[in-house]
Biopython code that builds the backbone (N, CA, C, O; Angstrom):
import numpy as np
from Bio.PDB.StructureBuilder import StructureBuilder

atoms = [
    (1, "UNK", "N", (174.192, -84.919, 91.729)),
    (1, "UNK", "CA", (174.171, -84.824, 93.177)),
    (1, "UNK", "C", (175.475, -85.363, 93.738)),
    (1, "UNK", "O", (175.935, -86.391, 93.241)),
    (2, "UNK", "N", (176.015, -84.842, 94.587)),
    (2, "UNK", "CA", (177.390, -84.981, 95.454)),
    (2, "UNK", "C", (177.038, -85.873, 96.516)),
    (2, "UNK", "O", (176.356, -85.725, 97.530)),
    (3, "UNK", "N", (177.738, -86.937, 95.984)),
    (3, "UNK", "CA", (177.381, -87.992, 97.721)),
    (3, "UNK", "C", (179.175, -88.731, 97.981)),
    (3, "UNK", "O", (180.060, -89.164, 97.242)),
    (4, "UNK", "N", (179.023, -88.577, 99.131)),
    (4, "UNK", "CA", (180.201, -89.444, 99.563)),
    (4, "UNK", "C", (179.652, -90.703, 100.559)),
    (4, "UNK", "O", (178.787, -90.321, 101.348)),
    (5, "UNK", "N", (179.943, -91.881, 100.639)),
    (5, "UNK", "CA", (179.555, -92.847, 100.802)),
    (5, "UNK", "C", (180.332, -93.116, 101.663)),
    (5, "UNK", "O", (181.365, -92.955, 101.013)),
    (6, "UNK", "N", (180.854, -93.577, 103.209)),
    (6, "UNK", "CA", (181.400, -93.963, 103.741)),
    (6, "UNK", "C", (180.982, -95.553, 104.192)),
    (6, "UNK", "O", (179.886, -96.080, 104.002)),
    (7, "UNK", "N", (182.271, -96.212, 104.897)),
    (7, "UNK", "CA", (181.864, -97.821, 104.914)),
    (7, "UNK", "C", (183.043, -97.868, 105.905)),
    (7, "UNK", "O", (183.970, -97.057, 105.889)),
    (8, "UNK", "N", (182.910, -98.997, 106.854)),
    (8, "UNK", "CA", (184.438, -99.194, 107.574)),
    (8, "UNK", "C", (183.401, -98.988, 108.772)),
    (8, "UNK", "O", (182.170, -99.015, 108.767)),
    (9, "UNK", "N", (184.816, -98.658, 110.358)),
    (9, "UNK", "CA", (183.825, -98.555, 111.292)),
    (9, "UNK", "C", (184.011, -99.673, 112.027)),
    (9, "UNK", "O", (184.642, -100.651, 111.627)),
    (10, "UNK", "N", (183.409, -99.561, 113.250)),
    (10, "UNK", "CA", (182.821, -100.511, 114.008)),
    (10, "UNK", "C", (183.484, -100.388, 115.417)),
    (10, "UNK", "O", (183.766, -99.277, 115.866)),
    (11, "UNK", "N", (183.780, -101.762, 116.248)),
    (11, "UNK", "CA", (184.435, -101.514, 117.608)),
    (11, "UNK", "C", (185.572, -102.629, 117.823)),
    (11, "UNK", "O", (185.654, -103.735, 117.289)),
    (12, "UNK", "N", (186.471, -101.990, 118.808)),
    (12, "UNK", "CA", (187.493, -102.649, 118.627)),
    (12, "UNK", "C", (187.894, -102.176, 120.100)),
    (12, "UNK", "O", (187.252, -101.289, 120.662)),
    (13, "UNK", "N", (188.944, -102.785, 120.675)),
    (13, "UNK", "CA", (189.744, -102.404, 122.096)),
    (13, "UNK", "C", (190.868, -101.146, 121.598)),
    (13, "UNK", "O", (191.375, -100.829, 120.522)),
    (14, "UNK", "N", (190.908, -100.877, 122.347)),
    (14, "UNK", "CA", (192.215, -100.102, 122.969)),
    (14, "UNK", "C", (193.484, -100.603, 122.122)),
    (14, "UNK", "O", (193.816, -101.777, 122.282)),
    (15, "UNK", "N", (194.085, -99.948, 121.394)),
    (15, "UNK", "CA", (195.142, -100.547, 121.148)),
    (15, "UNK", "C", (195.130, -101.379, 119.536)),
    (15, "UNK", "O", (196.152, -101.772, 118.973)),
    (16, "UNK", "N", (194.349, -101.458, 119.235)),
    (16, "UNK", "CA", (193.710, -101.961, 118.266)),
    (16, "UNK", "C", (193.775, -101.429, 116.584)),
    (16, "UNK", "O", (194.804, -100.759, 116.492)),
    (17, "UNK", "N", (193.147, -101.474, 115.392)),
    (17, "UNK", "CA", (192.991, -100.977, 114.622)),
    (17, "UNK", "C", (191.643, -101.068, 113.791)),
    (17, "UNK", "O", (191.037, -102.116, 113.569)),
    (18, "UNK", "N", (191.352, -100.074, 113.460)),
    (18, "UNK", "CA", (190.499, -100.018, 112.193)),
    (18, "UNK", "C", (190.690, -99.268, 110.879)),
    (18, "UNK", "O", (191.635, -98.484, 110.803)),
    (19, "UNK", "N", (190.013, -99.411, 110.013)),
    (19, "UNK", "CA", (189.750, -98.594, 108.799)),
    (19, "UNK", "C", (188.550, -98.313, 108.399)),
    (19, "UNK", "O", (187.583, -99.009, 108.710)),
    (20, "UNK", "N", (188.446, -96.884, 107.399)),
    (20, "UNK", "CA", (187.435, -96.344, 107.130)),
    (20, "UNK", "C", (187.777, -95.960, 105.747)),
    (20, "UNK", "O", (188.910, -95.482, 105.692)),
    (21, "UNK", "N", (187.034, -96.024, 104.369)),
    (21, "UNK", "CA", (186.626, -95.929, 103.491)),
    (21, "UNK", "C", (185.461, -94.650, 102.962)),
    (21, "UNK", "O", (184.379, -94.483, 103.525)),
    (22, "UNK", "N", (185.838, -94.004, 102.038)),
    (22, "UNK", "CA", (184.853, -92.797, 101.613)),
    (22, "UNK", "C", (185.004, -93.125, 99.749)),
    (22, "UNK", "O", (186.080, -93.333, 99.188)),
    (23, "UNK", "N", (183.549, -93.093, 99.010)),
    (23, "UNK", "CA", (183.785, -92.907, 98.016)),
    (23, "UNK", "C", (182.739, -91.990, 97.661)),
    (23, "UNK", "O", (181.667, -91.952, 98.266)),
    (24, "UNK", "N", (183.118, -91.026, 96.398)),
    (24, "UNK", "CA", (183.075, -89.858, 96.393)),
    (24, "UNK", "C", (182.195, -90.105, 94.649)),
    (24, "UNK", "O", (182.992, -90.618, 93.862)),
    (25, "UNK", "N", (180.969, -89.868, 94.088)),
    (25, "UNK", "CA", (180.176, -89.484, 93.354)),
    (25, "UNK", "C", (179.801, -88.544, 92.811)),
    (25, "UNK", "O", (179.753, -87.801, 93.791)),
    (26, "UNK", "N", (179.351, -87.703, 91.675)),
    (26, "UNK", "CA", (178.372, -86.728, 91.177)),
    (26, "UNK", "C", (179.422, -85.390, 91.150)),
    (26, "UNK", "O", (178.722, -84.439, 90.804)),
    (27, "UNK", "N", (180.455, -85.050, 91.317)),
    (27, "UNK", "CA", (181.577, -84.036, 91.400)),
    (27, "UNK", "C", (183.107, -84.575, 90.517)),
    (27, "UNK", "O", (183.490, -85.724, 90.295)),
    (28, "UNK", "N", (183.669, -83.407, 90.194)),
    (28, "UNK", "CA", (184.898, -83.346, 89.527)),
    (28, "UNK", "C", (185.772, -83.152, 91.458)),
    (28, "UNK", "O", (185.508, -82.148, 92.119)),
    (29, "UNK", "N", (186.632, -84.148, 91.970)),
    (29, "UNK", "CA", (186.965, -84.356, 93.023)),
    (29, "UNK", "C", (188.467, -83.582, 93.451)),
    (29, "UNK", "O", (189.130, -83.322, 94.455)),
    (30, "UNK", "N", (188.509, -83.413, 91.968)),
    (30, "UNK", "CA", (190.175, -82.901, 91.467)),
    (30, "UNK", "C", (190.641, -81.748, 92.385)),
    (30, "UNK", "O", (191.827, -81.801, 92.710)),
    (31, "UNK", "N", (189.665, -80.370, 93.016)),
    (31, "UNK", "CA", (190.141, -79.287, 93.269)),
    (31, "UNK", "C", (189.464, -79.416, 94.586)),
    (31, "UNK", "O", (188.990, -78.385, 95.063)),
    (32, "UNK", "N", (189.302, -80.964, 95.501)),
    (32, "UNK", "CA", (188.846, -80.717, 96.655)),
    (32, "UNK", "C", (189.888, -81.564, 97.085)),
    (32, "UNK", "O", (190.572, -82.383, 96.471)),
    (33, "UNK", "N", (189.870, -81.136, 98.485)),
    (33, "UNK", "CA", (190.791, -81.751, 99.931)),
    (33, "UNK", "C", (189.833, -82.842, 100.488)),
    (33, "UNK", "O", (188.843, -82.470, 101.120)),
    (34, "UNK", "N", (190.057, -84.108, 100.300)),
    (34, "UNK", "CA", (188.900, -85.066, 100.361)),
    (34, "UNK", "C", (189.643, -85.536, 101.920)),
    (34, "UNK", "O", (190.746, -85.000, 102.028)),
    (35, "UNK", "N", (189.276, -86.405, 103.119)),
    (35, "UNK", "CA", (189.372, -86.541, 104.123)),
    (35, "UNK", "C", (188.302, -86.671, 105.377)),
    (35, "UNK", "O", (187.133, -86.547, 105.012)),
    (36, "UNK", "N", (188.498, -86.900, 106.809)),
    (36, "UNK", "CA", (188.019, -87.495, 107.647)),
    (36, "UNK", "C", (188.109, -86.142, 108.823)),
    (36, "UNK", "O", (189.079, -85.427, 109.075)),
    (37, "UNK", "N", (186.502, -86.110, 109.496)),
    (37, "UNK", "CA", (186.187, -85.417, 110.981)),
    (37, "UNK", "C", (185.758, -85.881, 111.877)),
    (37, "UNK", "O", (184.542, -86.039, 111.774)),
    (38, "UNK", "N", (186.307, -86.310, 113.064)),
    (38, "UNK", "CA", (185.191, -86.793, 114.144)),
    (38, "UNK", "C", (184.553, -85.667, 114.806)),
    (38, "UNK", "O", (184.917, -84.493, 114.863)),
    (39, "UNK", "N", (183.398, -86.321, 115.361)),
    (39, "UNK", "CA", (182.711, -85.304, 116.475)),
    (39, "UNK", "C", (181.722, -86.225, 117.370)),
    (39, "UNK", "O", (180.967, -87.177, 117.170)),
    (40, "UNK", "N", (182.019, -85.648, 118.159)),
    (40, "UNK", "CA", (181.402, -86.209, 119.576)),
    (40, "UNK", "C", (180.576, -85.367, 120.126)),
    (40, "UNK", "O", (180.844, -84.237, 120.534)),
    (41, "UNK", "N", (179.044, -86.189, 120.148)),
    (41, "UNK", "CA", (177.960, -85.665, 120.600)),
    (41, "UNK", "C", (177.831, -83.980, 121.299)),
    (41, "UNK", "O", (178.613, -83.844, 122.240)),
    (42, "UNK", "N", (177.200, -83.035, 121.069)),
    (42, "UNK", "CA", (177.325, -81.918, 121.423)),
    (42, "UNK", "C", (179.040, -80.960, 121.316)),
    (42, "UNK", "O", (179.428, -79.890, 121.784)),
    (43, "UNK", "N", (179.692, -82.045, 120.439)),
    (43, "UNK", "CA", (181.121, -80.990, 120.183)),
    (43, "UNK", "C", (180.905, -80.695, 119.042)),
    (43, "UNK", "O", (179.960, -81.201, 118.437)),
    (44, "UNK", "N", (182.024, -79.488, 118.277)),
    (44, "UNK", "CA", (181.636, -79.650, 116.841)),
    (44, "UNK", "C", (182.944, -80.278, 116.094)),
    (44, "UNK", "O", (184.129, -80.193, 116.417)),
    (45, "UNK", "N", (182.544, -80.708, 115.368)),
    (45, "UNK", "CA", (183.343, -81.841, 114.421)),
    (45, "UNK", "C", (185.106, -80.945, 114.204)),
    (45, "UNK", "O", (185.397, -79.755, 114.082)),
    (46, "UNK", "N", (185.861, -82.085, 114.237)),
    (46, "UNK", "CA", (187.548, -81.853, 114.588)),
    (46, "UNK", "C", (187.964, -82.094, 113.486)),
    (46, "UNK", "O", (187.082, -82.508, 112.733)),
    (47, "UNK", "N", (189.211, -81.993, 112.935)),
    (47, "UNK", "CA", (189.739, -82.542, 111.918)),
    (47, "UNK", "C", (190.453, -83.916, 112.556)),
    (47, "UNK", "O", (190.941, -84.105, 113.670)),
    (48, "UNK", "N", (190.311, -84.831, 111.353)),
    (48, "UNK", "CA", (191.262, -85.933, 111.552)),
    (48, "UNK", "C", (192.485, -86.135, 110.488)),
    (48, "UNK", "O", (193.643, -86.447, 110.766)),
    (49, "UNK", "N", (191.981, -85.900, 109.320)),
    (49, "UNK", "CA", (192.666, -85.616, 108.173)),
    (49, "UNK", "C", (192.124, -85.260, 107.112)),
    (49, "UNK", "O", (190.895, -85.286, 107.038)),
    (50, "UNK", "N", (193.130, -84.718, 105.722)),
    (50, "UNK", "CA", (192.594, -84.336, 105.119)),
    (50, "UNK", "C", (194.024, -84.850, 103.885)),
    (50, "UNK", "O", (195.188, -85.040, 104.238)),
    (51, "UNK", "N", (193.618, -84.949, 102.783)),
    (51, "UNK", "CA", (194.317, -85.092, 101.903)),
    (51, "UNK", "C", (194.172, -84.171, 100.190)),
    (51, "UNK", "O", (193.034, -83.915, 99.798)),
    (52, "UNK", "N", (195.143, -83.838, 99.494)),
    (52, "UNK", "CA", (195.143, -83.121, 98.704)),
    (52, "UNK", "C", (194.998, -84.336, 97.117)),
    (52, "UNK", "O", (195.118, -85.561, 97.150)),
    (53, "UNK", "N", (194.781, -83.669, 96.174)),
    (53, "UNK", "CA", (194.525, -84.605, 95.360)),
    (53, "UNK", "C", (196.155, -84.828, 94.870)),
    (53, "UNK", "O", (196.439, -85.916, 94.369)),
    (54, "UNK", "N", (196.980, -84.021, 94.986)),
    (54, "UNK", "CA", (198.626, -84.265, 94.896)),
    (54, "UNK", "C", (199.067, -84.924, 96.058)),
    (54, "UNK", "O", (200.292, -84.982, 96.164)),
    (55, "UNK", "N", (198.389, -85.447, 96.979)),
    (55, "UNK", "CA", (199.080, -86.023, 97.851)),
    (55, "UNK", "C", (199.466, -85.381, 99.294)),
    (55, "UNK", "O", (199.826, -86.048, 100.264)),
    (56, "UNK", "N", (199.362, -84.332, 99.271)),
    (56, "UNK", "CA", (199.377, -83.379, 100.354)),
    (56, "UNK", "C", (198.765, -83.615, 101.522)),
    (56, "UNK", "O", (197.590, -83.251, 101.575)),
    (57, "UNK", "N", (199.281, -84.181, 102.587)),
    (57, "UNK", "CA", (198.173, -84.491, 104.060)),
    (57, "UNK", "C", (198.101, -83.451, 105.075)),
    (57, "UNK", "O", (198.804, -82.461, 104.878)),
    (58, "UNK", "N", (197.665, -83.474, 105.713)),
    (58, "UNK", "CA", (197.391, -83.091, 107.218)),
    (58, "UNK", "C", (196.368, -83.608, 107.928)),
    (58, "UNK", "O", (195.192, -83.812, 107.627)),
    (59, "UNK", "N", (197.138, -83.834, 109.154)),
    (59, "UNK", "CA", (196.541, -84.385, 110.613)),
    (59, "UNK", "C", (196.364, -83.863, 111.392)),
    (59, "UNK", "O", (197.231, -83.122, 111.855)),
    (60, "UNK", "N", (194.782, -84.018, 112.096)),
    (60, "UNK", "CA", (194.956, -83.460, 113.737)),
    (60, "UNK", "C", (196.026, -83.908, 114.605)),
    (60, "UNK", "O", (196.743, -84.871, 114.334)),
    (61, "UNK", "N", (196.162, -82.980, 115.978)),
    (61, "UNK", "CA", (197.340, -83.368, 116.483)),
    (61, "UNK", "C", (197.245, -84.704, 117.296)),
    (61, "UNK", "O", (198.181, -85.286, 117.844)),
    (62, "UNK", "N", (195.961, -85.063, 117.266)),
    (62, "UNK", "CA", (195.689, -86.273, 118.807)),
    (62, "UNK", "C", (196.141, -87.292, 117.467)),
    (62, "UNK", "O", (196.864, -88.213, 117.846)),
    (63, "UNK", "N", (195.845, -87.301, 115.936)),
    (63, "UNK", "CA", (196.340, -88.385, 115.674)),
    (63, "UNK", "C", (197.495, -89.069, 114.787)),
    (63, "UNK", "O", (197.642, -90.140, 114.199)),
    (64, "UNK", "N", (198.234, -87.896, 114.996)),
    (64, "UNK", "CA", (199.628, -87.753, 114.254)),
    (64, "UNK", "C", (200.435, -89.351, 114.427)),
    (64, "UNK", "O", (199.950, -90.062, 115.307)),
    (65, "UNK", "N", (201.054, -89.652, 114.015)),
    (65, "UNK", "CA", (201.998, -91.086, 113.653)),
    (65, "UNK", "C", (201.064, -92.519, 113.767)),
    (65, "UNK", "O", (201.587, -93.618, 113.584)),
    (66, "UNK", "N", (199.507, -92.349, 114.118)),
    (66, "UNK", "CA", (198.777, -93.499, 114.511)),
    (66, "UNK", "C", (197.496, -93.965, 112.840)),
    (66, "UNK", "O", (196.997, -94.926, 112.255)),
    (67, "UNK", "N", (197.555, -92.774, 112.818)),
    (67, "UNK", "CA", (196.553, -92.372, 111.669)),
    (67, "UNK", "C", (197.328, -92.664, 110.083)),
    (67, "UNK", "O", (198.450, -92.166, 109.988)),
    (68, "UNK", "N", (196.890, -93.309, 109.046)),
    (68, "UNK", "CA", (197.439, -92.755, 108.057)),
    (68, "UNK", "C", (196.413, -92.874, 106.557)),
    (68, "UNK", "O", (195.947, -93.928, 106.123)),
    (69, "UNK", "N", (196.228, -91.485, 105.939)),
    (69, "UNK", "CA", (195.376, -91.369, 105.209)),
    (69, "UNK", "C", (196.098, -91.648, 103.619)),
    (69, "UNK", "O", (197.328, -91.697, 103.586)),
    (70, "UNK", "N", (195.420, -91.805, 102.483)),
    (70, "UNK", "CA", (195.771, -92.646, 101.164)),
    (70, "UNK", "C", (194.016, -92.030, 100.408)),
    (70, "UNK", "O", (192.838, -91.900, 100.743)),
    (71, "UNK", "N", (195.027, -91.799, 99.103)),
    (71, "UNK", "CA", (193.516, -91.521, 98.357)),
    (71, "UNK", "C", (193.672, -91.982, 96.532)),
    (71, "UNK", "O", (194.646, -91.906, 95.781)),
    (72, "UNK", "N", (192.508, -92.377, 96.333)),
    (72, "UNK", "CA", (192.353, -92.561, 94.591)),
    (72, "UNK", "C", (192.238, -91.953, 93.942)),
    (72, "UNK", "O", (191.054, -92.077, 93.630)),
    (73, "UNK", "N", (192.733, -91.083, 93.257)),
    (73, "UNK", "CA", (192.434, -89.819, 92.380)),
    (73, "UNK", "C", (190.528, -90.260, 91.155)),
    (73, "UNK", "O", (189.397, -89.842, 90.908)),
    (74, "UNK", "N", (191.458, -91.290, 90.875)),
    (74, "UNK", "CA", (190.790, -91.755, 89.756)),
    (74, "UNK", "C", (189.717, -92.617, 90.561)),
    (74, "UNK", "O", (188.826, -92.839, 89.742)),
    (75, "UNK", "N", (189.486, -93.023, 91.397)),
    (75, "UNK", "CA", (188.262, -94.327, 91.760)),
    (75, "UNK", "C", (187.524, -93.062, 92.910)),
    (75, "UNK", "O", (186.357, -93.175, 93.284)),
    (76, "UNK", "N", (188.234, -92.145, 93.262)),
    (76, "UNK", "CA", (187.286, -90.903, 93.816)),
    (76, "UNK", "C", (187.342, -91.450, 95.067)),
    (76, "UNK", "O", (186.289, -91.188, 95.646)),
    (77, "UNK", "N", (187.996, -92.014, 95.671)),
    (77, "UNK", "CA", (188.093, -93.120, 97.022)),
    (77, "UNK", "C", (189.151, -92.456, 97.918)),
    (77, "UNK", "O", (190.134, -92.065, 97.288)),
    (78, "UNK", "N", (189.182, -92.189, 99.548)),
    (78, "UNK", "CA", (189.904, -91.943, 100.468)),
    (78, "UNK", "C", (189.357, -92.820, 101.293)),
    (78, "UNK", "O", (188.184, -93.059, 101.577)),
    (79, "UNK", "N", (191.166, -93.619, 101.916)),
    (79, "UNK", "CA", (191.122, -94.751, 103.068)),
    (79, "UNK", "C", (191.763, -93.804, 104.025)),
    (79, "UNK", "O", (192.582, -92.893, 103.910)),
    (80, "UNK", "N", (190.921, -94.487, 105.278)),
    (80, "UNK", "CA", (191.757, -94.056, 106.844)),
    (80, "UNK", "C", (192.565, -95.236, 107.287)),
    (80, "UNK", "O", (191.711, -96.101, 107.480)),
    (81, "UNK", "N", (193.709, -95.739, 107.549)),
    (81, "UNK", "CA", (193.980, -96.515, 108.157)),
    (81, "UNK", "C", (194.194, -95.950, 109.522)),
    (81, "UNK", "O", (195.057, -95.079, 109.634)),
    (82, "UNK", "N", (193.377, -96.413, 110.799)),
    (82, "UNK", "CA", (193.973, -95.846, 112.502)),
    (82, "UNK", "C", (193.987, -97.089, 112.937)),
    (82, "UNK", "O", (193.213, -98.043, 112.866)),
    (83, "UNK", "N", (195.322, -96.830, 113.535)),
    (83, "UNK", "CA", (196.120, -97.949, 114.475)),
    (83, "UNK", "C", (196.399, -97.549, 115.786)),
    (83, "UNK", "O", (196.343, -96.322, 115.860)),
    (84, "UNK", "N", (196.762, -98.242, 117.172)),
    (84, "UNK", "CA", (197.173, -97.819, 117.938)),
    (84, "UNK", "C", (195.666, -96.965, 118.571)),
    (84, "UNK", "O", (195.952, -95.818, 118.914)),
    (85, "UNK", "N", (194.519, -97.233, 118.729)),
    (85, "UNK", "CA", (193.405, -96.678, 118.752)),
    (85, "UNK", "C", (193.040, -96.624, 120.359)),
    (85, "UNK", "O", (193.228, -97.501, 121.202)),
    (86, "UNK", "N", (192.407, -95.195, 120.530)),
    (86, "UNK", "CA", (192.528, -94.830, 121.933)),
    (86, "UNK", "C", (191.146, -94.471, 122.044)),
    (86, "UNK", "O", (190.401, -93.979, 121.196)),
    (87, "UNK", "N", (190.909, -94.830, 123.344)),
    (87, "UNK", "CA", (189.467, -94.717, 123.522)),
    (87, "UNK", "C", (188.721, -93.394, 122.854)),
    (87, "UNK", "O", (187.872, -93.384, 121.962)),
    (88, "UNK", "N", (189.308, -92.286, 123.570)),
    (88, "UNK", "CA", (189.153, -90.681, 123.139)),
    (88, "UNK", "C", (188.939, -90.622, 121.420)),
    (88, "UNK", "O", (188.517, -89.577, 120.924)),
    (89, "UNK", "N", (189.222, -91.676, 120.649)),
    (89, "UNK", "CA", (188.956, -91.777, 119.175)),
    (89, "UNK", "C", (187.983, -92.263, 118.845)),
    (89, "UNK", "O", (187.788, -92.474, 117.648)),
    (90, "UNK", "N", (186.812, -92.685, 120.052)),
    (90, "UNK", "CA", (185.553, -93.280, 120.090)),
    (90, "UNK", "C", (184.538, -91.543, 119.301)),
    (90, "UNK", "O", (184.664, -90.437, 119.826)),
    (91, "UNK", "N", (183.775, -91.767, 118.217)),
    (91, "UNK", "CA", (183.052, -90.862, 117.775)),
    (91, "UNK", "C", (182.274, -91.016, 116.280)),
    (91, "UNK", "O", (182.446, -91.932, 115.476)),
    (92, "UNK", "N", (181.555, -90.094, 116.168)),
    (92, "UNK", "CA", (181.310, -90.192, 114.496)),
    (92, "UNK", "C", (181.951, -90.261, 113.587)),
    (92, "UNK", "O", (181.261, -91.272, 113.453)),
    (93, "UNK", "N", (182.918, -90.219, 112.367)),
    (93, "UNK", "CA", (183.655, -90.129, 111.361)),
    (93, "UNK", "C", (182.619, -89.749, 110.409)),
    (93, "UNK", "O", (181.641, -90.343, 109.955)),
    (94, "UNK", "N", (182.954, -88.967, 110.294)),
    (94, "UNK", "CA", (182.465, -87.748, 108.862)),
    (94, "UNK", "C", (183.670, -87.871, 107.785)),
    (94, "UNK", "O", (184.870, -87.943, 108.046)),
    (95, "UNK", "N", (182.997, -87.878, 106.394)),
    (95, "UNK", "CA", (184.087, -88.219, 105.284)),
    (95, "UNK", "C", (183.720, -86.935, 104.710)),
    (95, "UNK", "O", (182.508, -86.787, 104.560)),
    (96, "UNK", "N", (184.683, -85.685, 104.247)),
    (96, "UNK", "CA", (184.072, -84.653, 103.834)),
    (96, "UNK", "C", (185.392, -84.120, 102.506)),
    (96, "UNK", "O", (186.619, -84.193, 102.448)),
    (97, "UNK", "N", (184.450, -83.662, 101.724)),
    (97, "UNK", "CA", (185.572, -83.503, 100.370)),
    (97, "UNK", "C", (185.076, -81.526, 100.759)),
    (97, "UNK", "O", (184.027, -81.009, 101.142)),
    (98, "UNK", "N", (186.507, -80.936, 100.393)),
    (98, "UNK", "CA", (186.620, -79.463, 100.824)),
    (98, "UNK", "C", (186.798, -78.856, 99.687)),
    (98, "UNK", "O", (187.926, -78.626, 99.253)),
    (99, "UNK", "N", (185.913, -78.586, 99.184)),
    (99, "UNK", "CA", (186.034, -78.411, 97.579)),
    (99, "UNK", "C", (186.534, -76.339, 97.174)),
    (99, "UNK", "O", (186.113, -75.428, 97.886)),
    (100, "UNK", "N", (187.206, -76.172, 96.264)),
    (100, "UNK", "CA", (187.286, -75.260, 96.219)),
    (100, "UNK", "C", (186.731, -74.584, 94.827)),
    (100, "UNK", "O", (187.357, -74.747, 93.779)),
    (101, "UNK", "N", (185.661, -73.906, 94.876)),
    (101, "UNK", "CA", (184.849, -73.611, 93.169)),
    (101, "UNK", "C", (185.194, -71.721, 93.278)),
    (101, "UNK", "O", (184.749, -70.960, 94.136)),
    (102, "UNK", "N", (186.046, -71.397, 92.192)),
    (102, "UNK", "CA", (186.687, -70.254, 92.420)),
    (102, "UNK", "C", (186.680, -69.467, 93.485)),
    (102, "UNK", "O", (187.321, -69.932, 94.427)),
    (103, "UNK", "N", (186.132, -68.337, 93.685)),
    (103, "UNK", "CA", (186.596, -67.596, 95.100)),
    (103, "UNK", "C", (185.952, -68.515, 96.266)),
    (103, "UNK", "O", (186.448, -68.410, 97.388)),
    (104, "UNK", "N", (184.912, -69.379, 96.072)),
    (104, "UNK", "CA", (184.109, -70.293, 96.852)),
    (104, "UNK", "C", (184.781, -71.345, 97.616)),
    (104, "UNK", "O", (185.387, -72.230, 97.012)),
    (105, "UNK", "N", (184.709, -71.316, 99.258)),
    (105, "UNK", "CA", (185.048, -72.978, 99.637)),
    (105, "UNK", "C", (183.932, -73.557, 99.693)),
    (105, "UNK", "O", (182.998, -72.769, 99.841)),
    (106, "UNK", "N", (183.625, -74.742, 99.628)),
    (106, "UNK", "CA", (182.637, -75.623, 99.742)),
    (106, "UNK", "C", (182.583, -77.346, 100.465)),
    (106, "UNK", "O", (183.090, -78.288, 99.856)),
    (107, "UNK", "N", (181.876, -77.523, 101.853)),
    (107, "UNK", "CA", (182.532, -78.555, 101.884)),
    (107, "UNK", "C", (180.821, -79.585, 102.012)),
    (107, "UNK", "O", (179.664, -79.312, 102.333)),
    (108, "UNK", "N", (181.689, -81.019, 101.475)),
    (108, "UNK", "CA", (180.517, -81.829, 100.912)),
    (108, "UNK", "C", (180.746, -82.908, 102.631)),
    (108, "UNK", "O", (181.785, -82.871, 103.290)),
    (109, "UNK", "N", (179.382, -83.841, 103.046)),
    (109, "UNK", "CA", (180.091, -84.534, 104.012)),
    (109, "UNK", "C", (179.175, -85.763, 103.544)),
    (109, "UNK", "O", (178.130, -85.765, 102.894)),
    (110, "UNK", "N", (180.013, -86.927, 104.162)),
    (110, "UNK", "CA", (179.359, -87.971, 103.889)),
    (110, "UNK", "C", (178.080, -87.764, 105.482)),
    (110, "UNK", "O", (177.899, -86.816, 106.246)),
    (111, "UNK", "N", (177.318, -89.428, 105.381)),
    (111, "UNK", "CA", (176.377, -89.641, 106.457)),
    (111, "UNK", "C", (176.992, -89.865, 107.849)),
    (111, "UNK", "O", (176.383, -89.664, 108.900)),
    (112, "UNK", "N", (178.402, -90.349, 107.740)),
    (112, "UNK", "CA", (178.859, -90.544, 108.733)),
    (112, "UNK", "C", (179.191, -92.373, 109.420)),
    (112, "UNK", "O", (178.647, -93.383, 108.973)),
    (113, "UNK", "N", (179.900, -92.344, 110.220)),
    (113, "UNK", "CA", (179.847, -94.033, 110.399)),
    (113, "UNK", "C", (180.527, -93.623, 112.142)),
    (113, "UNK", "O", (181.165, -92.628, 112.486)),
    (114, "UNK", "N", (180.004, -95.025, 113.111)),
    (114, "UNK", "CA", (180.682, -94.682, 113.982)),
    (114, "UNK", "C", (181.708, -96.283, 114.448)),
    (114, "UNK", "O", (181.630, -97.507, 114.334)),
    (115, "UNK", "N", (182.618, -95.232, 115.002)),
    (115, "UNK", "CA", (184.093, -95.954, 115.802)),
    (115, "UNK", "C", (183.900, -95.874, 117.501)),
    (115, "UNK", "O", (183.809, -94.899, 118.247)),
    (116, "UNK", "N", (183.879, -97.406, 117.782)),
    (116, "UNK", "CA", (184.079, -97.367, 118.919)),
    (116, "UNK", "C", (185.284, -97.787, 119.636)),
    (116, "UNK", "O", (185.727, -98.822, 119.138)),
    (117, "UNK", "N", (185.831, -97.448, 120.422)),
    (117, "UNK", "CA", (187.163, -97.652, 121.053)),
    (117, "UNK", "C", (186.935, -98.261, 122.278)),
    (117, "UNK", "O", (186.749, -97.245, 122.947)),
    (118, "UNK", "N", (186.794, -99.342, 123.192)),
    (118, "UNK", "CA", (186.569, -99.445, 124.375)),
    (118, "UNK", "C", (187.996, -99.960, 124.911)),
    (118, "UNK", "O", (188.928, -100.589, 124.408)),
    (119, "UNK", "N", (187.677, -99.294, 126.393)),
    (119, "UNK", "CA", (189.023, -99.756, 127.260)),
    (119, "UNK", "C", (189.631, -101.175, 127.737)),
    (119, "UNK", "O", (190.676, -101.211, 128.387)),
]
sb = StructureBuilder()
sb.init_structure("model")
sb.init_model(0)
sb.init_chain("A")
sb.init_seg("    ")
for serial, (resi, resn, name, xyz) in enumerate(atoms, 1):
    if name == "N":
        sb.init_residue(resn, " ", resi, " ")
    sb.init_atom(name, np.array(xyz, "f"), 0.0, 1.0, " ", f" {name:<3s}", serial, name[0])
structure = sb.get_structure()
């Protein structure tokens, strides 16, 4: 069974920082894009980042130079470090590995954790 485990979280001001943690179980992690989605109640979930198992990132645009993602090949582990934290970054965090099983995409998500940002 495929579980990703997220941990991290919580609330903080404006301006501030947190981190978020995903570890990744029951899958070969190697040929997925492991990484982070928020979503806010009745939206559907955004990208925040995503990382390649070579190292390869991408960021949404709201959190380009504030955000910075890092992953374990081997411990199956992706960290969020967000700094500089803006209210609008108040939401769920979804940890989701984007797996690719030949012609198949597949994406796995953790339970989720939430970030609060207050002004």
């Amino acid at each position: 069974e495929v579980q990703l485990v997220e941990s991290g979280g919580g609330s903080v001001q404006a301006g501030g920082s947190l981190s978020l943690d995903c570890v990744g179980s029951g899958y070969d992690f190697t040929n997925c894009r492991m990484g982070w989605y928020l979503q806010d109640p009745g939206k559907e979930r955004k990208l925040i980042s995503l990382i390649n198992s070579d190292g390869a990132v991408e960021y949404g645009d709201s959190v380009q130079g504030r955000f910075y993602i890092s992953r374990d090949n081997v411990k199956n582990t992706v960290h969020l470090q967000m700094n500089q934290l803006k209210t609008e970054d108040t939401g769920a965090y979804f940890c989701a590995a984007r797996c690719q099983r030949g012609p198949s995409l597949r994406t796995y998500w953790g339970q989720g954790t939430q970030v609060t940002v207050s002004a």
